[in-house]
KOLBAPA-76910 format. One record per residue: residue number from 1; residue in three letters; x, y, z of N, C-alpha, C in turn. Coordinates in steps of 0.2 Angstrom, whole numbers, plus 5000, padded with zeros to 4 digits. Layout:
N
NODE    n  res  n_xx  n_yy  n_zz  ca_xx  ca_yy  ca_zz  c_xx  c_yy  c_zz
NODE  NUM  ALA     X     Y     Z      X      Y      Z     X     Y     Z
...
This chain:
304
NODE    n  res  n_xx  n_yy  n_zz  ca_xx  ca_yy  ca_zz  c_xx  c_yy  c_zz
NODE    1  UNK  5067  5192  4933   5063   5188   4938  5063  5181  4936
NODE    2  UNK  5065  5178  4941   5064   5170   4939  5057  5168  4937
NODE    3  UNK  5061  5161  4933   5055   5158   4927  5051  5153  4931
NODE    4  UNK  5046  5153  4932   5043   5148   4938  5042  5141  4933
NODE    5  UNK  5041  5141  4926   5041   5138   4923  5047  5130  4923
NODE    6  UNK  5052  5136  4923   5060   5131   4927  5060  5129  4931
NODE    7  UNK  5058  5132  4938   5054   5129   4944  5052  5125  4943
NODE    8  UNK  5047  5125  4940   5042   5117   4941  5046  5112  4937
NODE    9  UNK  5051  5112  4933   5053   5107   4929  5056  5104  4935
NODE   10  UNK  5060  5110  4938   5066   5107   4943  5062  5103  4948
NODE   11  UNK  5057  5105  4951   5051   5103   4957  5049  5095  4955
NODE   12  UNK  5045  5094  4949   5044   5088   4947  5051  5083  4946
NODE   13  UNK  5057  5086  4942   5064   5080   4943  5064  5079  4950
NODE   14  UNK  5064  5081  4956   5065   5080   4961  5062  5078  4963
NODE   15  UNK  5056  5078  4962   5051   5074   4966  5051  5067  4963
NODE   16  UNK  5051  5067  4957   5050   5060   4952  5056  5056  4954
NODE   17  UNK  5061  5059  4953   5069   5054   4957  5072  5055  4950
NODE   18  UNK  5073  5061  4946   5076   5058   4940  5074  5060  4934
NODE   19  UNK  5077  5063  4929   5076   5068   4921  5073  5065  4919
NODE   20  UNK  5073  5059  4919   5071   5056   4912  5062  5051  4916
NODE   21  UNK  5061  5050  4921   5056   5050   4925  5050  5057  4924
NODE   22  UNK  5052  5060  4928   5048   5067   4924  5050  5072  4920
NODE   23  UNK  5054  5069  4913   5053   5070   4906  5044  5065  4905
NODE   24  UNK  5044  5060  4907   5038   5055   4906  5030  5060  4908
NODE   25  UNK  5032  5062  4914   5027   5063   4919  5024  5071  4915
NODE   26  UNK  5030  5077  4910   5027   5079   4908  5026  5083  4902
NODE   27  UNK  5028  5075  4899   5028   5074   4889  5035  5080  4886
NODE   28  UNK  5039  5078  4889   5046   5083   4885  5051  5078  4888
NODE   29  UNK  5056  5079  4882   5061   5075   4882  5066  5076  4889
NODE   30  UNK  5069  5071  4891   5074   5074   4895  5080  5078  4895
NODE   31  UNK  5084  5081  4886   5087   5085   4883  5083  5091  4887
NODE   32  UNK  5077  5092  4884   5072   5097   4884  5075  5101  4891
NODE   33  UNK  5071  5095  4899   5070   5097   4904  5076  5097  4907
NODE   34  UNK  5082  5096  4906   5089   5097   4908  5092  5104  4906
NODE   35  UNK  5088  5105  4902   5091   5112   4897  5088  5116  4901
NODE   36  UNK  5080  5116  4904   5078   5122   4907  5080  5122  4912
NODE   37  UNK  5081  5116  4918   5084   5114   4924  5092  5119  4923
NODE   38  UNK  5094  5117  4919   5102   5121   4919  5102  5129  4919
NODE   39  UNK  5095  5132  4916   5093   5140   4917  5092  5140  4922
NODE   40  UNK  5088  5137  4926   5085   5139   4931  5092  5141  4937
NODE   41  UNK  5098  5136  4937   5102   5136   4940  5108  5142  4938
NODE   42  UNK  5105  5144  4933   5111   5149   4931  5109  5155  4932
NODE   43  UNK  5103  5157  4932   5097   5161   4936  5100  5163  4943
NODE   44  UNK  5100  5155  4948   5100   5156   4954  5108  5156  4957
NODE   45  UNK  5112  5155  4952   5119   5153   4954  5121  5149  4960
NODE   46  UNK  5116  5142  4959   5120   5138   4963  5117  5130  4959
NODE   47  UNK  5121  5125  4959   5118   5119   4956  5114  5116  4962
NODE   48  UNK  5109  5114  4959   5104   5109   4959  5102  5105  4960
NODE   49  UNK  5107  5100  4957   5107   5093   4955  5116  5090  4955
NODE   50  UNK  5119  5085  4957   5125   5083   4956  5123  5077  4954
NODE   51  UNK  5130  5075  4949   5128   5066   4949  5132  5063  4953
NODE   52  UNK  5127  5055  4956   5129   5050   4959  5131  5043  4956
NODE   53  UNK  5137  5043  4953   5135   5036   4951  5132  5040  4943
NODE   54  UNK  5127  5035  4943   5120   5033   4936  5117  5040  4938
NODE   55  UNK  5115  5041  4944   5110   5044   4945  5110  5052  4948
NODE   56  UNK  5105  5055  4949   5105   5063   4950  5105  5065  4959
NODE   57  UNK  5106  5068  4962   5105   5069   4968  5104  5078  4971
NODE   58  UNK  5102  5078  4972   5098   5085   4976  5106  5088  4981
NODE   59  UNK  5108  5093  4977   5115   5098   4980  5110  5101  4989
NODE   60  UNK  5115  5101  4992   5112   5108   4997  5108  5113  4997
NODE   61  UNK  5110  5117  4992   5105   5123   4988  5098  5119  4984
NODE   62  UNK  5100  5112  4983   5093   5108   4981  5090  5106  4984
NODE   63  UNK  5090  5105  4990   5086   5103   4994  5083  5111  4995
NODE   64  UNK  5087  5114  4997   5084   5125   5000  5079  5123  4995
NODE   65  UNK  5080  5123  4988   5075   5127   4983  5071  5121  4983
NODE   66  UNK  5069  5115  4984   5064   5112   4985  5058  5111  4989
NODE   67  UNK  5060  5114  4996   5057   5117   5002  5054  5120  4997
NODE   68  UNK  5057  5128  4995   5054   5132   4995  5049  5131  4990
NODE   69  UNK  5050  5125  4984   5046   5128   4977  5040  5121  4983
NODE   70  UNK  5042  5118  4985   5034   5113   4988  5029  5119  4991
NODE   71  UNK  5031  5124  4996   5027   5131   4999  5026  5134  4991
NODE   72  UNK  5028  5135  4987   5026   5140   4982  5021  5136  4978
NODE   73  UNK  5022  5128  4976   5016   5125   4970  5012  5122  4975
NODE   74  UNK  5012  5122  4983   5006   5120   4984  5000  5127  4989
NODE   75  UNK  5004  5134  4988   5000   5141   4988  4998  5143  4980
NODE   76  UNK  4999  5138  4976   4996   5140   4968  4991  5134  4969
NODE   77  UNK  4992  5128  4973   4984   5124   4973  4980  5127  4977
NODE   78  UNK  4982  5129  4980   4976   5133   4987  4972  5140  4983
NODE   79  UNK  4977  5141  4981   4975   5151   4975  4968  5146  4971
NODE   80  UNK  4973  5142  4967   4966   5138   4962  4956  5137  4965
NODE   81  UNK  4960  5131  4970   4955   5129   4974  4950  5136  4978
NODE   82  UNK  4952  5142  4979   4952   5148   4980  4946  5149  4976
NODE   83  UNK  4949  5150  4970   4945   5154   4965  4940  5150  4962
NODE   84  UNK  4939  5145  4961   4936   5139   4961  4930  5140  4963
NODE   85  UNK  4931  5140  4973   4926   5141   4976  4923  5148  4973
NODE   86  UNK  4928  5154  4974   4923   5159   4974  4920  5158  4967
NODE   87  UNK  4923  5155  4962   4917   5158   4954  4910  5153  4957
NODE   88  UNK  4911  5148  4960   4906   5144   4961  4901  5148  4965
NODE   89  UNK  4904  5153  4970   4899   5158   4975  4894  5163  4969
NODE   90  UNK  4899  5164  4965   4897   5171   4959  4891  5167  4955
NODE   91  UNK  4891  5160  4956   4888   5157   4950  4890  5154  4941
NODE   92  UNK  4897  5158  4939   4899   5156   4936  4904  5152  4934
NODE   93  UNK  4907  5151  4938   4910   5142   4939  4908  5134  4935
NODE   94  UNK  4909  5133  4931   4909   5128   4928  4910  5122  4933
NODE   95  UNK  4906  5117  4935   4907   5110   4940  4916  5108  4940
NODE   96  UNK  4919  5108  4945   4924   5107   4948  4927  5099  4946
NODE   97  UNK  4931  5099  4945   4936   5091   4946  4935  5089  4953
NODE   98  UNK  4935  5084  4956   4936   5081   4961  4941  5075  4961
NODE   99  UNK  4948  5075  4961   4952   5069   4959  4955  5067  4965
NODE  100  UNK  4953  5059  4963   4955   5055   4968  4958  5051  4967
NODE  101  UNK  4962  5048  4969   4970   5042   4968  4967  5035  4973
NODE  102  UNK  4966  5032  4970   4961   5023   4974  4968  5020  4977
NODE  103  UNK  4970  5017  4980   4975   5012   4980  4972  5005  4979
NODE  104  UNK  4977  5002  4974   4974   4996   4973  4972  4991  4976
NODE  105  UNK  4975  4991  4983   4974   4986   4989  4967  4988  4990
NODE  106  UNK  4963  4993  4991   4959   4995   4996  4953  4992  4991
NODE  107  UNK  4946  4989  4997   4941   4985   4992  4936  4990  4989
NODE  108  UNK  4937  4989  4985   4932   4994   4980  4923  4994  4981
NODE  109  UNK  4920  4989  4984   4915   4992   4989  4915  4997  4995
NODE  110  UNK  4924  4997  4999   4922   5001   5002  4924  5010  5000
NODE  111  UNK  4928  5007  4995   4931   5016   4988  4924  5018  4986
NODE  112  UNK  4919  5013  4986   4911   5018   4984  4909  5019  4989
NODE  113  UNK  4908  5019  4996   4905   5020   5001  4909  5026  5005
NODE  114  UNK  4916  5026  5003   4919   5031   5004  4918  5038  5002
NODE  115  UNK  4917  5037  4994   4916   5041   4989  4909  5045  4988
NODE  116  UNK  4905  5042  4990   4898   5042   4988  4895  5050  4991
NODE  117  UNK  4898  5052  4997   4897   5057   5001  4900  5064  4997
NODE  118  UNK  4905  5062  4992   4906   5067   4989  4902  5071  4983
NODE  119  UNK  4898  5066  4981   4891   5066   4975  4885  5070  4977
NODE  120  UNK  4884  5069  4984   4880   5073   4988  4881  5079  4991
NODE  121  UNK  4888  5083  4989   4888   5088   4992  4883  5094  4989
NODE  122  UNK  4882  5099  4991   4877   5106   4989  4878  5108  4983
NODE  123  UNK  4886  5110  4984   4889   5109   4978  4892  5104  4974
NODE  124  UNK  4889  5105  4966   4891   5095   4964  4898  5098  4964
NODE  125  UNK  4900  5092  4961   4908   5092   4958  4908  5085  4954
NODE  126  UNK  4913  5085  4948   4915   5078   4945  4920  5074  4948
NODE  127  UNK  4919  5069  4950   4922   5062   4953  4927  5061  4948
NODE  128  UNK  4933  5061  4947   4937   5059   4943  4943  5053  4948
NODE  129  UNK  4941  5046  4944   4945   5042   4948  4949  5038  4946
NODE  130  UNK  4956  5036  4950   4960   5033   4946  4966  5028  4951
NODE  131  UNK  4968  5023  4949   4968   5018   4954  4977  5018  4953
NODE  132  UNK  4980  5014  4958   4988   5014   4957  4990  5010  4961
NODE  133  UNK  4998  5010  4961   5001   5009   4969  5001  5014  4973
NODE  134  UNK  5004  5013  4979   5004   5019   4981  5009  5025  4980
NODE  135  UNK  5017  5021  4980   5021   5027   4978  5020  5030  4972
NODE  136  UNK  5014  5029  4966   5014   5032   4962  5007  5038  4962
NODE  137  UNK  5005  5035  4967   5000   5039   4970  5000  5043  4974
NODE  138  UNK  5006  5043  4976   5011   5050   4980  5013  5055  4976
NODE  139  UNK  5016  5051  4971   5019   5055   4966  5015  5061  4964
NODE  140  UNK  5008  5057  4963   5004   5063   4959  5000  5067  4964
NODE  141  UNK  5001  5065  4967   4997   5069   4974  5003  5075  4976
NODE  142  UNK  5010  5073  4978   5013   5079   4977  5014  5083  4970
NODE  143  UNK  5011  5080  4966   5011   5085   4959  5004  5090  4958
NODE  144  UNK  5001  5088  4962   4995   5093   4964  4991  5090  4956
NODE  145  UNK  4990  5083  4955   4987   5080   4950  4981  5076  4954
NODE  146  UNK  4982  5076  4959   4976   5071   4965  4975  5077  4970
NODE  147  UNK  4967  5077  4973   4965   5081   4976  4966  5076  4983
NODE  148  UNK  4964  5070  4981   4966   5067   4990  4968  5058  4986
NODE  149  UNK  4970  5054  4991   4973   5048   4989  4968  5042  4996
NODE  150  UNK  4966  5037  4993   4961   5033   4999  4966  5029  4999
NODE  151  UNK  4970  5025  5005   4974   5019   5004  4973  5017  5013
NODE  152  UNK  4978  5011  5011   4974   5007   5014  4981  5006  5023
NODE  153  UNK  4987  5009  5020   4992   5014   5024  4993  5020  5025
NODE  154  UNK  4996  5022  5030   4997   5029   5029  5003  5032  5027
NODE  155  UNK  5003  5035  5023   5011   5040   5021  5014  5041  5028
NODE  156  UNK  5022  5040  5025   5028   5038   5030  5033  5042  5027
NODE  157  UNK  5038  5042  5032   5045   5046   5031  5048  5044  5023
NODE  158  UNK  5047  5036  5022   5051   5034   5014  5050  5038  5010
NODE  159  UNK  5043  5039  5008   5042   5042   5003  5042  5052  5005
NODE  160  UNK  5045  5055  5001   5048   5061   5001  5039  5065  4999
NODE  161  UNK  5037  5067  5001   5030   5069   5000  5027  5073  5006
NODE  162  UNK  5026  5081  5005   5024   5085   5009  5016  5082  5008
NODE  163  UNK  5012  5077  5014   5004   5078   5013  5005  5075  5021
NODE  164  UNK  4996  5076  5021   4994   5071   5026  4990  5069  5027
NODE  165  UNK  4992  5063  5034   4986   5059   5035  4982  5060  5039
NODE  166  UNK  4975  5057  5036   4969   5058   5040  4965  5051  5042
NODE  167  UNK  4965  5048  5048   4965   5043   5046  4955  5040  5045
NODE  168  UNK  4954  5038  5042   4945   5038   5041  4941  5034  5045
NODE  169  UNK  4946  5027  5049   4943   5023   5054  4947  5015  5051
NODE  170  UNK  4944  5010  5054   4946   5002   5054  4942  4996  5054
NODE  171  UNK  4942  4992  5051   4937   4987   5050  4941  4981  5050
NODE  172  UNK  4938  4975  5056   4940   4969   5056  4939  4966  5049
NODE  173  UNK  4942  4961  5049   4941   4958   5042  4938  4950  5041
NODE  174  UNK  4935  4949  5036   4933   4944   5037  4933  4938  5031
NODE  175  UNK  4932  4932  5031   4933   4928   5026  4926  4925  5024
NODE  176  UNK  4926  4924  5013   4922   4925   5010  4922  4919  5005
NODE  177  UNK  4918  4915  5004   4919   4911   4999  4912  4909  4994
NODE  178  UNK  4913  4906  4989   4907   4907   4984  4904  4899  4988
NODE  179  UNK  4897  4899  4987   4894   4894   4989  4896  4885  4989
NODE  180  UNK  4897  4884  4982   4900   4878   4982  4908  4876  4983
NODE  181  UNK  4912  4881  4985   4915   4881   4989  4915  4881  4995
NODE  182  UNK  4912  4886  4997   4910   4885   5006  4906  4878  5006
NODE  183  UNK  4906  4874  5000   4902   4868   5005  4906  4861  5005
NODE  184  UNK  4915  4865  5004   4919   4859   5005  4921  4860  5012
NODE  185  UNK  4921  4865  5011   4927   4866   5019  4923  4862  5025
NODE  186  UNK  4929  4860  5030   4928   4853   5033  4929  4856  5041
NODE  187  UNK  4924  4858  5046   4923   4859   5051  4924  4868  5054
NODE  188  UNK  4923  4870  5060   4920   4875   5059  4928  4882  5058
NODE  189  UNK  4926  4887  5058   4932   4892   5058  4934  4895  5063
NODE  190  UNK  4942  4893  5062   4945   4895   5057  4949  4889  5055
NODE  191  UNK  4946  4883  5058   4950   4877   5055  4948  4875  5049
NODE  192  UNK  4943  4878  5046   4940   4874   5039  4945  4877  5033
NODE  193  UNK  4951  4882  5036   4954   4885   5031  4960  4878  5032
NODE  194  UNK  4961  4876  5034   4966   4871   5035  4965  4867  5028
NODE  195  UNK  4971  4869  5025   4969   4864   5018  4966  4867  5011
NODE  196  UNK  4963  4873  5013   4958   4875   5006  4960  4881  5004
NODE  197  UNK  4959  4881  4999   4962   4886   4992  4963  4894  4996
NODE  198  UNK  4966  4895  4997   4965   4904   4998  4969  4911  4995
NODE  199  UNK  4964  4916  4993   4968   4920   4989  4968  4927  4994
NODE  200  UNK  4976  4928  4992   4980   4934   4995  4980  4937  4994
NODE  201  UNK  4981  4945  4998   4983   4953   4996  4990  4949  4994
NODE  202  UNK  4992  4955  4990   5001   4955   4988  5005  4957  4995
NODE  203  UNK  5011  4957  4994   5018   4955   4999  5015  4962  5000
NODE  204  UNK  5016  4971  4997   5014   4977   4999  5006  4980  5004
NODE  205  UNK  5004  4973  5003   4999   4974   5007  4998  4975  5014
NODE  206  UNK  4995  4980  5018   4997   4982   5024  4994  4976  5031
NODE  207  UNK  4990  4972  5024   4987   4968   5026  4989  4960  5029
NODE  208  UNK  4993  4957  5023   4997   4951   5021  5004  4949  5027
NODE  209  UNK  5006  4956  5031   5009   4952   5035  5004  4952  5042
NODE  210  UNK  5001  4953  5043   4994   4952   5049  4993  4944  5047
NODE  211  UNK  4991  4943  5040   4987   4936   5038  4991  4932  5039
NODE  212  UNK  4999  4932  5037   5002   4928   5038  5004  4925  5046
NODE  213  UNK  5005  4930  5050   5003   4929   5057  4999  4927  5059
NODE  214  UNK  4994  4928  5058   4987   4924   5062  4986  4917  5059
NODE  215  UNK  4988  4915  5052   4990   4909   5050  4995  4906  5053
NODE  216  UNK  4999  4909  5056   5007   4902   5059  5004  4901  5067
NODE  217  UNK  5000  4909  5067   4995   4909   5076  4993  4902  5076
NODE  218  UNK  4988  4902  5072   4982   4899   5073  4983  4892  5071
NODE  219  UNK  4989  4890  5068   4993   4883   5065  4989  4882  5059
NODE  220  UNK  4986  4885  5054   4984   4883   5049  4989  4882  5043
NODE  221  UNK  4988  4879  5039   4991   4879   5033  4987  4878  5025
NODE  222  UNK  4983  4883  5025   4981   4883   5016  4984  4884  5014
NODE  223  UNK  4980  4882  5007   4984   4884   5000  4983  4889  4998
NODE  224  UNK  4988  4892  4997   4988   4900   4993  4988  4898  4986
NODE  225  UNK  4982  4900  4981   4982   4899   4975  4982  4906  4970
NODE  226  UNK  4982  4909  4971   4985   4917   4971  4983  4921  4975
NODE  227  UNK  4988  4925  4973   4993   4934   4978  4991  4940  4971
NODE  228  UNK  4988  4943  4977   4985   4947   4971  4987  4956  4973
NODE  229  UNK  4989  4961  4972   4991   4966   4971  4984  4971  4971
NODE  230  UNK  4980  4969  4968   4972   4972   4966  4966  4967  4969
NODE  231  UNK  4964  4972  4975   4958   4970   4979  4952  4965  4975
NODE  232  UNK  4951  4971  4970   4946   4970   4965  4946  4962  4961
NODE  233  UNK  4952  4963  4958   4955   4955   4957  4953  4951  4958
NODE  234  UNK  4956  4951  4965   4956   4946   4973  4948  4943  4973
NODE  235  UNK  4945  4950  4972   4937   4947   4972  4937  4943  4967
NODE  236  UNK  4936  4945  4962   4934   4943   4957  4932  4937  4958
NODE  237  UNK  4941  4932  4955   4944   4927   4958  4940  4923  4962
NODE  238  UNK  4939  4926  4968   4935   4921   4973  4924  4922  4971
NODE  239  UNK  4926  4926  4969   4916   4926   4967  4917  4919  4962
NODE  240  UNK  4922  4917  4960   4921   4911   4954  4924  4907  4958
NODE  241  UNK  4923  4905  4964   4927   4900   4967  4934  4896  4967
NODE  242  UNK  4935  4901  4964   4946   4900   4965  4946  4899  4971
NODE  243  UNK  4946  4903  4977   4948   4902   4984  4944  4906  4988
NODE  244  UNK  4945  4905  4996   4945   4909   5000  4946  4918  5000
NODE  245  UNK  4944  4921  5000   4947   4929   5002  4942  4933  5008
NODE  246  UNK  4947  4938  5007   4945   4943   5013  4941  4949  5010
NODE  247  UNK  4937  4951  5015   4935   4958   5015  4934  4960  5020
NODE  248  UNK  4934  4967  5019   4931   4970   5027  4927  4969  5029
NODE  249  UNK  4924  4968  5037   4917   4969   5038  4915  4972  5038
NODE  250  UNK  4916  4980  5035   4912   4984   5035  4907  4984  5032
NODE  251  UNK  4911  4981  5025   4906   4979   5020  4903  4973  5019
NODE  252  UNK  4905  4967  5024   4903   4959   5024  4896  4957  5021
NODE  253  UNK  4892  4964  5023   4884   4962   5022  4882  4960  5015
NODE  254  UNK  4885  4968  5012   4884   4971   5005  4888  4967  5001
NODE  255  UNK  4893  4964  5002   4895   4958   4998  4893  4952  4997
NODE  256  UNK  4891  4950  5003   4888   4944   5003  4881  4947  4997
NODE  257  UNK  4877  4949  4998   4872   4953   4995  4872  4954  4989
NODE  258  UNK  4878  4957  4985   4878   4960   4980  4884  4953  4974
NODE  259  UNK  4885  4947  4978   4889   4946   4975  4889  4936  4976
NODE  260  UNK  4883  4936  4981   4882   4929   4980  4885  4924  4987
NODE  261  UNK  4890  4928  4990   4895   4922   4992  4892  4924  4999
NODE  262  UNK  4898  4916  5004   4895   4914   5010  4900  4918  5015
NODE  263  UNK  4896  4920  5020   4905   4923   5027  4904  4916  5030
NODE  264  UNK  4912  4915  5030   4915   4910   5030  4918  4911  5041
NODE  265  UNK  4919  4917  5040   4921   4918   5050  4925  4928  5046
NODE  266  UNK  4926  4928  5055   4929   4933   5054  4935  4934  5061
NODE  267  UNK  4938  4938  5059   4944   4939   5064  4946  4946  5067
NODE  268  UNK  4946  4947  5073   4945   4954   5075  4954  4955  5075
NODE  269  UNK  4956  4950  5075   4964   4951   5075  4967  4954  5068
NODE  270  UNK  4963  4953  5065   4966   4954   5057  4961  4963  5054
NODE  271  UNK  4965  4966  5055   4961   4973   5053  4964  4976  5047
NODE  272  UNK  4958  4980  5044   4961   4984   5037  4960  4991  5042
NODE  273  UNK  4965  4995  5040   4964   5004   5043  4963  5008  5034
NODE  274  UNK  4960  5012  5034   4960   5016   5028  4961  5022  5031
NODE  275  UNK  4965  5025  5027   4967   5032   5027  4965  5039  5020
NODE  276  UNK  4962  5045  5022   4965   5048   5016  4970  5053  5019
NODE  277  UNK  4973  5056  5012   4980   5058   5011  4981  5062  5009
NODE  278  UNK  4980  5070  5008   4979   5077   5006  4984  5081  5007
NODE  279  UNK  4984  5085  5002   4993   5089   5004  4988  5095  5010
NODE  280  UNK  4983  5095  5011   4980   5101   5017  4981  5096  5025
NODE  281  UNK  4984  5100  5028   4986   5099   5035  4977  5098  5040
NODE  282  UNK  4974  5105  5038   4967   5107   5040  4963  5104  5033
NODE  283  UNK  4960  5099  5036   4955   5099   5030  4948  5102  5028
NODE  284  UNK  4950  5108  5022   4944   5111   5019  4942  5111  5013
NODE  285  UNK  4947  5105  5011   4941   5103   5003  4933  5101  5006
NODE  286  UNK  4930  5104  5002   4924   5099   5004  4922  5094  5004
NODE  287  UNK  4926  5091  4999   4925   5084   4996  4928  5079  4999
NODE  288  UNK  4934  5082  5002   4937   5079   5007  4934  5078  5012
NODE  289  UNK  4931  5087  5016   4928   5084   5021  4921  5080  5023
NODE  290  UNK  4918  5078  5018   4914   5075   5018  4914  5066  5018
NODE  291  UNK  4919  5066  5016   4921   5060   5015  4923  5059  5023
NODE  292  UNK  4928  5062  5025   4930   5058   5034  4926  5058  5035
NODE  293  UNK  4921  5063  5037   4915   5062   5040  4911  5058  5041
NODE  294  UNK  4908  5057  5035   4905   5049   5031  4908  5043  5034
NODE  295  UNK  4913  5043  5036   4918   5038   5035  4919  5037  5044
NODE  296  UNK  4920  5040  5048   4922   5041   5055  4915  5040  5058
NODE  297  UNK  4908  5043  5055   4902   5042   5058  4899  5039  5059
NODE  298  UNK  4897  5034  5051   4895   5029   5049  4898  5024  5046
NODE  299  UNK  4901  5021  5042   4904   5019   5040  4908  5014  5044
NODE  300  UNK  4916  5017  5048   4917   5014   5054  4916  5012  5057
NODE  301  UNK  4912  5017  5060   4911   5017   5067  4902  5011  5067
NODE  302  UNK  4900  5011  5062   4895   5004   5062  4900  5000  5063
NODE  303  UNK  4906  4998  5060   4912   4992   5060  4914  4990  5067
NODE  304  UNK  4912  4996  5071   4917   4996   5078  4924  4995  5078
């Protein structure tokens, strides 16, 4: 009988792009994971893997058994999640993981507002959470390491990943500055941005070619005094008057509120969309489903 063991070495090289990438991914050497990969293929008589160049490529038959092994280890998440539920029906189930992958960009006031419905459900579970880019959060998402992924795109054709998307709603976005900085700026919005410090998403951000748009629209010219990769950063940054920044308006209130600073204008042109991203087509996590919910009811749909 074949080794499913093999399987999954050869499942995660393929998905990772590479031996010595998921050598990393699952603490064994690359020797190791090329030796079991090579059983696996001598098992099924047919190769797997060709080289390209430097690099590995997926044969014919590597694509077939890759189909196949993605149906086979995500009917071992569902078995899992399965029996999970039922020990928890029996009572003796031990509180459950709930893991979740944040995308850097997305504003972490709105990742807890997100999140928060899943703390509430009948049944608890632990919040286990962890932040990324996003292809490294596909990554683990197709490794059945992430139960759902919040970002702030949706998964597209580039990245090779059986999951999907869900989308949670959209919020206009608005601009934030600490008070004595808002009490430079010179006439009302969006011209008081002409000239004043403002800090950026990064160039991956779903967001930054929208801004850069609405800025050449609108003939502004500030100064970008940093581009940042991480929302939270971003904040930071501006709660100490570095610059200008954004947030959604979902959360404009609660920021202002929780963090001191002035809403400066907003712009319905400029929108954030948040997505989650789970390998179930139909969503029956609970934690998952609690979260859209949350999310499509109130949350957005206050945003309009």
């Amino acid at each position: 009988m074949m080794n499913f063991k093999h399987l999954h070495y050869f499942w995660v090289a393929a998905r990772a792009g590479g031996i010595v990438k998921a050598g990393a991914q699952l603490h064994t050497t690359p020797q190791t994971l090329s030796g079991q990969i090579k059983l696996l293929e001598e098992r099924l008589g047919s190769a797997l893997f060709r080289k390209s160049g430097r690099q590995l490529e997926l044969t014919d038959d590597g694509r077939v058994a890759l189909r196949y092994a993605d149906e086979i280890f995500a009917l071992g998440s569902e078995m899992e999640t399965a029996l999970r539920q039922h020990g928890r029906a029996r009572g003796t189930a031990q509180v459950p993981d709930f893991r979740v992958g944040i995308e850097d960009a997305v504003d972490k006031t709105v990742a807890y507002r997100l999140l928060e419905p899943a703390l509430q459900l009948a049944q608890p579970v632990r919040l286990v959470c962890s932040e990324g880019q996003f292809p490294d959060l596909m990554a683990q998402l197709a490794l059945h390491r992430l139960d759902l992924v919040i970002a702030d795109e949706p998964l597209t054709s580039r990245l090779s990943v059986k999951a999907f998307n869900h989308k949670l709603g959209s919020s206009p976005l608005s601009f934030m500055a600490a008070p004595a900085l808002a009490a430079t700026l010179q006439g009302p919005f969006p011209q008081c941005l002409n000239g004043a410090p403002l800090l950026v998403p990064g160039g991956s951000s779903s967001v930054r070619p929208q801004l850069d748009a609405w800025l050449t629209q609108q003939g502004l010219t500030p100064r970008v005094v940093g581009e940042f990769a991480d929302g939270a950063l971003m904040q930071a940054f501006g709660r100490q008057g570095r610059g200008v920044f954004l947030t959604p308006t979902a959360v404009a209130a609660e920021t202002v509120a929780r963090f001191g600073v002035q809403l400066i204008g907003r712009s319905d042109q400029l929108v954030d969309d948040f997505y989650a991203i789970s390998v179930e087509r139909r969503i029956t996590h609970p934690g998952v489903a609690a979260i859209t919910q949350a999310a499509r009811t109130e949350l957005f749909n206050a945003a309009g």
